[in-house]
ZAMAR-226388 format. One record per residue: x, y, z of N, C-alpha, C in turn. Coordinates in pm, whole numbers, plus 50000, padded with zeros to 5 digits. Layout:
N
XYZXYZXYZ;...
//
This chain:
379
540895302149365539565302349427539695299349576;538895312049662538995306549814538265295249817;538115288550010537355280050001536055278050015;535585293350058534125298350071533595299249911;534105305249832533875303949695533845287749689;534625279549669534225268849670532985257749704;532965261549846531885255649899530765260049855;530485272349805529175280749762528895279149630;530205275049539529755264549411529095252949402;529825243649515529215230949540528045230449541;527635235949659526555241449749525315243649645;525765257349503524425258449448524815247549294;525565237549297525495225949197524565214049209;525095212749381524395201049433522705202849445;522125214949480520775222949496520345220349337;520715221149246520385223149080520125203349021;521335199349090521275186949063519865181349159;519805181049288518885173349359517705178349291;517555190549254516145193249186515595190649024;516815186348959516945175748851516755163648880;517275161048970516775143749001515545142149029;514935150049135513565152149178512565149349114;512735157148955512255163648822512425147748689;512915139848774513205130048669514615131148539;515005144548575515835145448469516885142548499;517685127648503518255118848578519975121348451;519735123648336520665124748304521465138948278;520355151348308521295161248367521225164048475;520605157348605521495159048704523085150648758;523335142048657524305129448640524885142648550;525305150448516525815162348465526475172448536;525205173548648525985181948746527005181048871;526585165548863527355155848959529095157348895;528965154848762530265154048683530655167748743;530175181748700530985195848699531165194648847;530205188048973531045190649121532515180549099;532245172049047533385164249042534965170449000;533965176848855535625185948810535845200348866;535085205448969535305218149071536495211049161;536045202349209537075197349312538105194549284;538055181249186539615181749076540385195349093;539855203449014540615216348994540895225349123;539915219849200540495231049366541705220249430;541675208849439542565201349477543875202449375;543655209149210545125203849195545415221649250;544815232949267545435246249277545405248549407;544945234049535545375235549669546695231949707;547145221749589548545211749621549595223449561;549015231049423550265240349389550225252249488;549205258249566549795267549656550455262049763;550085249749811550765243449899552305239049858;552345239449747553745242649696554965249549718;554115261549652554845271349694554415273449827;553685277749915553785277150027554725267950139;555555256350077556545254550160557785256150130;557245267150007558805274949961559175288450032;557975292650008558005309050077557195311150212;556805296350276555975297950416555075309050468;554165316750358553565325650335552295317350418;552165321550546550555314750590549235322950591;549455339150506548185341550434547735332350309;548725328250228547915320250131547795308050171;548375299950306547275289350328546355288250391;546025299150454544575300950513543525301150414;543615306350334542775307450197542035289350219;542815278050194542415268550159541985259350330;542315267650410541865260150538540565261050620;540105247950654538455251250709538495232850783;537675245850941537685233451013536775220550982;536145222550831535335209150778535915206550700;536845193650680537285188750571536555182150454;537505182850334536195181450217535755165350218;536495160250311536235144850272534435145350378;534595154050453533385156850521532145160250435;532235171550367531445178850286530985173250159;531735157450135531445149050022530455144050115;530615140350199529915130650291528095137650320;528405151250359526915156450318526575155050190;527265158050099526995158349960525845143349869;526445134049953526205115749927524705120049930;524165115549808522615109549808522585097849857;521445100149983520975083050003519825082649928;519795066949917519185056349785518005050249845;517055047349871515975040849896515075034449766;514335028949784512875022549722512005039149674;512125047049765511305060949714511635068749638;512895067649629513625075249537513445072049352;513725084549218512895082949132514175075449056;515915076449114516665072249044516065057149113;515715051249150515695035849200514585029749126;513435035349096512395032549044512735032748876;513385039848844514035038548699514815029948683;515775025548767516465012848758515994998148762;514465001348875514054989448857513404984848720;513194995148653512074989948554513244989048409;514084992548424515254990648334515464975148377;515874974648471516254957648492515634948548447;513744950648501513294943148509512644942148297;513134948648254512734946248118514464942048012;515714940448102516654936448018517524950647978;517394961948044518084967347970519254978148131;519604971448161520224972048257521364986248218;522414981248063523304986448023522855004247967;521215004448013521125023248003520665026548091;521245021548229521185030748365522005040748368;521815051948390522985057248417523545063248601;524685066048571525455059848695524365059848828;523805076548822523255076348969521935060248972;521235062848860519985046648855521345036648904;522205032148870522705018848885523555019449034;524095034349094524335035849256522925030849353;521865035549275520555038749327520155019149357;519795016349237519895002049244520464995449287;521884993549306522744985349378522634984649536;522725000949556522145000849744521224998549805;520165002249711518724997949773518654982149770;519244971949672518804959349654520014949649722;520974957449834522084947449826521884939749893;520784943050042520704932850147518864923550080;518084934050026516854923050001516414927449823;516724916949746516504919049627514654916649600;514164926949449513264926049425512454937549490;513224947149546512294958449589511064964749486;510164967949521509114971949461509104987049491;509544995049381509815014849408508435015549500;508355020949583507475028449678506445034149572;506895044849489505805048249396504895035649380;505345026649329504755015749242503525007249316;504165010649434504004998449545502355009049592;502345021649607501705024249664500055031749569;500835029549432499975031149348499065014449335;499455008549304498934995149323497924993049465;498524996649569497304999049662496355004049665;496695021449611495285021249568494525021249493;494705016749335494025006849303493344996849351;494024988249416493004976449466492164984949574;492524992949632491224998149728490515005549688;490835010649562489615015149456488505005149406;489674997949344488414982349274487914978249425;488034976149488487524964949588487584976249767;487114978949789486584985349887487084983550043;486024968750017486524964950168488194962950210;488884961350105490194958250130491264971050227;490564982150148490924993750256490524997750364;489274987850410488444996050489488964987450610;489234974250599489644967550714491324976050811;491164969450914492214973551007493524961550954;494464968650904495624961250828496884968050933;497994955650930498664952751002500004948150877;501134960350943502154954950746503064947550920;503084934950981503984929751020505194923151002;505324919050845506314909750806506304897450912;505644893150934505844880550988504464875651084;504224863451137503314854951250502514866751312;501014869251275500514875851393499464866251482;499384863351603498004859951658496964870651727;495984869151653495214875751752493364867651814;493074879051916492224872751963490674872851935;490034861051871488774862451846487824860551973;487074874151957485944871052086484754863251977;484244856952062483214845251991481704843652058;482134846652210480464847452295480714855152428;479454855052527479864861152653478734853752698;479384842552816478884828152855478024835252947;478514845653035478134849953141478304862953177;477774868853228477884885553274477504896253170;476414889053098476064901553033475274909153058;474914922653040474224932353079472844929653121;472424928453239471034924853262470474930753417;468774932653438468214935453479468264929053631;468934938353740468884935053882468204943953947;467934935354061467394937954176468554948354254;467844955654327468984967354395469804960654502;470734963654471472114957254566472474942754510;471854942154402472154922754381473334926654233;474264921754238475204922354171475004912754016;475474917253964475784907353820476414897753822;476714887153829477354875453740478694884153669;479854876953736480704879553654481024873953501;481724884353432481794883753336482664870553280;482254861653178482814849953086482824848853016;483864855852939484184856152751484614843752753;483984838052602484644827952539485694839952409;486704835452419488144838452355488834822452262;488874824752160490074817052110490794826252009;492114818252013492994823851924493424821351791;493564832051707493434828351563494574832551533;495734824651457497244828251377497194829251242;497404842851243497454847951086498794846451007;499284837650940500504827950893500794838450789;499244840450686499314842750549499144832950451;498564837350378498214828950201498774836850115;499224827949977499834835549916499024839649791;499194849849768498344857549661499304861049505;499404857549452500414855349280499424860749207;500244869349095500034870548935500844871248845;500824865848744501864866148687501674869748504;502424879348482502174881548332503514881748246;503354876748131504224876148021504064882547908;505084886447856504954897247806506474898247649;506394900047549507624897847478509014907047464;509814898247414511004908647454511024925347407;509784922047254509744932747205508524945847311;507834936947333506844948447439507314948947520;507974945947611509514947647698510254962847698;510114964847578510904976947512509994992047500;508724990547557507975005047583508205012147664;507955025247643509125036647735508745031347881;509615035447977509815033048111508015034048191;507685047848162506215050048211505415041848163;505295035748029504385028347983504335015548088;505825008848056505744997048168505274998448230;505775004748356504885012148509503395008748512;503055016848393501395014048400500695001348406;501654997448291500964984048238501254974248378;502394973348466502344965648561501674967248622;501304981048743500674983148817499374979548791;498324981948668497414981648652497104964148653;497894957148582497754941448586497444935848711;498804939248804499004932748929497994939749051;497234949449040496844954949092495234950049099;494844946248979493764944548895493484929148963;494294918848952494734905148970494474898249156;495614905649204495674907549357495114912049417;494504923649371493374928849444492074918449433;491624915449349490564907749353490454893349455;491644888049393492074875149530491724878749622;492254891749681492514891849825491304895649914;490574904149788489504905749854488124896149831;487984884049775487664874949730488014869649861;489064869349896489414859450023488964865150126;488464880650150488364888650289486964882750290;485974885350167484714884350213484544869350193;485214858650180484764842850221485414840650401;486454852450380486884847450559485614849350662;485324862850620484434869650680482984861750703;482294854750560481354850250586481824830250639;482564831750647483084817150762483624821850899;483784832050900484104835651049482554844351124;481654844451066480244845551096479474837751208;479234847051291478294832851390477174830451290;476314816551295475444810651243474114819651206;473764824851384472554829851401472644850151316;474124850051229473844867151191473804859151060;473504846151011473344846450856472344842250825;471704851350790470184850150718469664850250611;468484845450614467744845550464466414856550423;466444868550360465324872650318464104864450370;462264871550399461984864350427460714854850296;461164862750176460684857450057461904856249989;462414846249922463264844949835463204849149698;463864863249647464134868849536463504883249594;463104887149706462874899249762463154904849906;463774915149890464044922450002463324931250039;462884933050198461884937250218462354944750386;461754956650395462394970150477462394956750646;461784946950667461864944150777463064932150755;463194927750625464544916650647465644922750669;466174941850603466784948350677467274953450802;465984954250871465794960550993467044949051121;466174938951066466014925951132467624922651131;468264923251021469954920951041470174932451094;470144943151106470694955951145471134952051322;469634946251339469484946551508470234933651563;470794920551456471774911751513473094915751513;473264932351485474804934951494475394935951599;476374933851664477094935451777478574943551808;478954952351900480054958051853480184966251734;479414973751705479594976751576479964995051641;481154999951596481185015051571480815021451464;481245013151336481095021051229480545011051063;479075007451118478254999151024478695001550832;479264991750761479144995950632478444981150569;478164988050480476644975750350477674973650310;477964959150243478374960650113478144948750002;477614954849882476924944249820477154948449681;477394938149544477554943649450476484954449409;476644955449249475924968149147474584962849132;474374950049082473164942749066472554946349197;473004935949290472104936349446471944949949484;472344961449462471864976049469470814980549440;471244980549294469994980149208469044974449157;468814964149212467714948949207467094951449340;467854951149451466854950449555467014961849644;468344974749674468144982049770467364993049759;468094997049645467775009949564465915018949575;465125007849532463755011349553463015008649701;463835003449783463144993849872462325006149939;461525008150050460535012550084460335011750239;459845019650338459505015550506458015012650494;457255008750576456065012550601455145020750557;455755029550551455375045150567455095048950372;455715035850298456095039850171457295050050154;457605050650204458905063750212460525056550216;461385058050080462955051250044463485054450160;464225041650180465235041650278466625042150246;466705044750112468175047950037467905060349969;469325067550094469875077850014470575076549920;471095079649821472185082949749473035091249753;474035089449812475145102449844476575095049785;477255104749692478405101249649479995105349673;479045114449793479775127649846480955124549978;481005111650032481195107350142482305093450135;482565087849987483285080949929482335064450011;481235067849985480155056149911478955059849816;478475049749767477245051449664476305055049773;475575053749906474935057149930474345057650075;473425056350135473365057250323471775051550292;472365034550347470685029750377470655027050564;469695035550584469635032550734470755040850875;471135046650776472705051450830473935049550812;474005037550746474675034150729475465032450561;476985033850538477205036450415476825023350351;476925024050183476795014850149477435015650046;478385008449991479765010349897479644995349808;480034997249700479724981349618481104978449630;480984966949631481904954449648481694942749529;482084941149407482204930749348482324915449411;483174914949514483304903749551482854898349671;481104904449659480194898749732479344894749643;478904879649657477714875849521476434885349496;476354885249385474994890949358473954885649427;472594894749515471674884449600472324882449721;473374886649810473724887349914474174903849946;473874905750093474694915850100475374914450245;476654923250299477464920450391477224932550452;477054931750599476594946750647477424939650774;478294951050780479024950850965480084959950977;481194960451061482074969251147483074964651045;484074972050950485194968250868486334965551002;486304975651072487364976551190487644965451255;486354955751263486884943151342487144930851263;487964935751105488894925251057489884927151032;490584920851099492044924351124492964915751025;493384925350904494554917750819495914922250841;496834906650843498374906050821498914904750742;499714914450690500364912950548502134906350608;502144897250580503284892550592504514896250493;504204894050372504894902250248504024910650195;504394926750196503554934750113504514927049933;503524935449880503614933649721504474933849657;505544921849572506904923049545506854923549409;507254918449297507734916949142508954915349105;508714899349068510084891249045509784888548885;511614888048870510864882548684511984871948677;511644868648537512634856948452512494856148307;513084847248255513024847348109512584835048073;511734834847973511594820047853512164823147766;513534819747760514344822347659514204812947473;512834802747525512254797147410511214800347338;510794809447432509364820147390510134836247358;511034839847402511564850047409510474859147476;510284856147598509464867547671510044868747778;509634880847896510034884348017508694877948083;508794874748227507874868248308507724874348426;506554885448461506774894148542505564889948659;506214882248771505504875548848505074883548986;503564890549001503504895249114503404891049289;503714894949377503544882349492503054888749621;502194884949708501754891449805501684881649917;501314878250020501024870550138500164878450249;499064879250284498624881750366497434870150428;496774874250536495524867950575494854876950674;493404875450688492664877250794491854871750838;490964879550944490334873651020488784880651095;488004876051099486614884751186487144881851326;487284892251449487684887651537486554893451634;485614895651561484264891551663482804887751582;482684878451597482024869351539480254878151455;479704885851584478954892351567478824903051468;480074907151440480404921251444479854926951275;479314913451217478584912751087477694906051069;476604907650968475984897350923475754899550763;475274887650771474854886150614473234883450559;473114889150487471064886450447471414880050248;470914868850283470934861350130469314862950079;469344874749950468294876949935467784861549837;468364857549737468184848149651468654834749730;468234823249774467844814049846467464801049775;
//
């Protein structure tokens, strides 16, 4: 075999295999890996016997046959799959591990695994990682809607809080403004840590690979998401100036001017969103009324919210109390994820279960005070 024949075997083995791997079918492309393996074998042992005879009979048509200015130690070297977290052999390995069964990886899962985890163990497959996101920004809304920051580490940033001086006002011609005097302080986003953790037995341990998958993602997803966004909208309503939190002006009714009335304490706002649970929708927005008798809620589902009161979207949020609602700029809360979303396990080897512990760290922040308010219809 020349070496163009050669290379053009490789060439359409390696193409058959990467699109088996692609495909999940991890143990015949670990098949095709073997036949490049035994192509080469066999061109290397019928390169050494022409090279044989070739320094018997110094015939340098037949060693041209086997000569090329890319050597094969090169052409292995294109050949090398790199291994990441995205990859589907790595994501199969993790979930083999993480349920005990390590000993039916096969080779490429356990290359796959070993490289991706040598410098930071506990990788979370990219698939996994990013399905779980959106989930939680399915369940919980605001969590996607804020301005997020994946830093791995200390962010500070700056909360504007007032403007002492120089704000926009009515002069006399040629008489200048008052310069401008932000009050500024600074807020360090460290992170809190956000955990779930589920157990599970050695024997349910043992459901096919996809099943796991599900069952994790959906747990940890389900779990963490709620925390976190549990924690966005208590940051949010403590990082509130005083004068945007209000009260309906009858308690147990909302009424088109207690709307109006927060609308007009917003500040900074580009892009206004409501957000209030299913109850508070449908208890108090839903029918509400102008003057005029004429609804001020649309319903549009078309736009990825339940609906447009005032202009503004309005998307439910579970983890705003029933009887409150949160109306302001998502953009001006700024979250740091210090650790995105990991999954560590262990054993109770007295319970005989696996312990599949989820882990997150982030925090945020309102970094302009105005930039929301809140109307507490129930008081």
């Amino acid at each position: 075999m020349k070496l163009e024949e050669f290379n053009a075997k490789v060439a359409e083995l390696k193409a058959e295999g990467t699109k088996l791997a692609q495909e999940g079918k991890l143990d015949a492309a670990e098949a095709k890996k073997k036949e490049i393996e035994a192509l080469e074998a066999s061109f290397q042992a019928e390169k050494e016997a022409v090279a044989e005879e070739n320094a018997i009979t110094k015939d340098s048509t037949i060693q041209a046959n086997f000569q090329s200015k890319q050597t094969l130690g090169e052409e292995n070297k294109v050949m090398e799959k790199m291994y990441d977290a995205s990859s589907v052999e790595y994501k199969n390995a993790f979930l083999k591990h993480i349920s005990g069964r390590d000993d039916q990886m096969t080779k490429l899962e356990n290359e796959a695994f070993v490289h991706t985890t040598q410098n930071t163990p506990n990788v979370l497959p990219t698939t996994m990682l990013n399905k779980i996101w959106d989930l939680v920004s399915k369940n919980h809304v605001i969590v996607g809607d804020v301005t997020t920051y994946r830093t791995s580490t200390i962010l500070e940033v700056v909360k504007h809080t007032a403007i002492v001086q120089g704000a926009a006002a009515v002069k006399a011609e040629n008489v200048a403004n008052d310069d401008e005097q932000n009050t500024f302080v600074k807020v360090t986003l460290s992170g809190k840590d956000f955990v779930k953790s589920v157990e599970i037995s050695y024997a349910e341990a043992k459901m096919s690979i996809e099943a796991l998958e599900g069952y994790l993602v959906q747990e940890i997803s389900t779990s963490i998401g709620e925390a976190i966004a549990n924690d966005m909208v208590s940051q949010i309503e403590s990082d509130l100036n005083n004068d945007n939190k209000v009260n309906a002006a009858v308690s147990g009714t909302l009424s088109f001017a207690d709307v109006t009335g927060a609308f007009a304490k917003l500040k900074r706002n580009s892009k206004t969103v409501v957000y209030c649970s299913q109850a508070t929708l449908y208890n108090y927005i839903v029918g509400m009324t102008n003057s005029a008798g004429q609804l001020i809620y649309q319903a549009n589902a078309n736009e990825g919210a339940n609906g447009v009161l005032l202009g503004a979207k309005v998307k439910i949020e579970d983890s705003v109390a029933d009887g409150k609602i949160l109306m302001g700029d998502p953009q001006r809360v700024v979250n740091n994820i210090v650790q995105d979303i990991l999954v560590e396990t262990d054993k109770d080897i007295k319970k005989h279960k696996f312990i599949y512990s989820g882990y997150e760290r982030s925090e945020c922040a309102l970094v302009d005070d105005r930039a929301f308010v809140e109307i507490t219809v129930n008081f």
